[in-house]
C-alpha positions as CSV (number, residue, x, y, z in Angstrom):
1,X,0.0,0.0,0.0
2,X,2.5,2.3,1.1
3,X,6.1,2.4,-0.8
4,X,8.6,0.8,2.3
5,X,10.9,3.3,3.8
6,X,14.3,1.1,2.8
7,X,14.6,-1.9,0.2
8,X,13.4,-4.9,2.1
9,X,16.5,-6.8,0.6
10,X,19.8,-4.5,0.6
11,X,18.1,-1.8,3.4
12,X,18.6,0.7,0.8
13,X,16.6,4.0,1.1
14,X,14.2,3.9,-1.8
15,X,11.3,5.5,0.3
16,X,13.0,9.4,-0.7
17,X,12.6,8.8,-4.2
18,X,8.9,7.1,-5.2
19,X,7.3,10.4,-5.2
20,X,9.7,11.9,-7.7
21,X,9.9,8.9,-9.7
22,X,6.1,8.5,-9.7
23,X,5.8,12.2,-11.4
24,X,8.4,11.4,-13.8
25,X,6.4,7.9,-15.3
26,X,3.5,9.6,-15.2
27,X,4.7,12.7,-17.0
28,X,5.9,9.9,-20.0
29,X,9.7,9.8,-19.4
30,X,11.2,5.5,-19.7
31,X,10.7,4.1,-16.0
32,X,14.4,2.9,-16.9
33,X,15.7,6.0,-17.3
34,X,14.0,7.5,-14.6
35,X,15.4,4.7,-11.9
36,X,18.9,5.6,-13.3
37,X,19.0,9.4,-13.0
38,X,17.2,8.9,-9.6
39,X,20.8,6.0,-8.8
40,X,18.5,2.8,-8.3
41,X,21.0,0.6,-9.9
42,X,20.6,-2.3,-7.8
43,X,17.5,-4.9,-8.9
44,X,16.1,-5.2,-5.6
45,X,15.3,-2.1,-4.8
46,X,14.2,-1.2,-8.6
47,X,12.0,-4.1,-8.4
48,X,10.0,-2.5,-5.3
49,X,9.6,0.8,-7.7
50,X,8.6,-1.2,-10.5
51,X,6.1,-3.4,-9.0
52,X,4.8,-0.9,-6.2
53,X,0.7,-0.6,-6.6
54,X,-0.4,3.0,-4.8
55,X,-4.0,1.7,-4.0
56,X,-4.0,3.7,-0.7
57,X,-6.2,6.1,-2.2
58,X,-8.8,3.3,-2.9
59,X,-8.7,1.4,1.1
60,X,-9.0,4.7,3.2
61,X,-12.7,4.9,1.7
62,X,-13.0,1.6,3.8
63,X,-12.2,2.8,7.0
């Protein structure tokens, strides 16, 4: 629901940048290129980016 704070693997922080690299995707620039400029070069933590669904928006309705 919520992007972790640090790569659950490595401990990495990858929680700083999902904001950023959200805006980027969604502004049409390569999710690739966007995890590169933003120095997520290891696959762990640019597999949380890459398979991180935001439905937070859709559960607080719920509560």
């Amino acid at each position: 629901m919520i992007i972790p704070v640090r790569c659950v693997s490595c401990g990495n922080v990858i929680g700083s940048v999902w904001e950023e690299y959200r805006d980027r995707v969604e502004a049409g620039e390569d999710e690739g290129e966007v995890m590169d400029d933003l120095d997520m070069v290891r696959y762990c933590c640019r597999r949380h980016l890459l398979s991180h669904a935001d439905v937070l928006d859709e559960v607080i309705p719920l509560y």
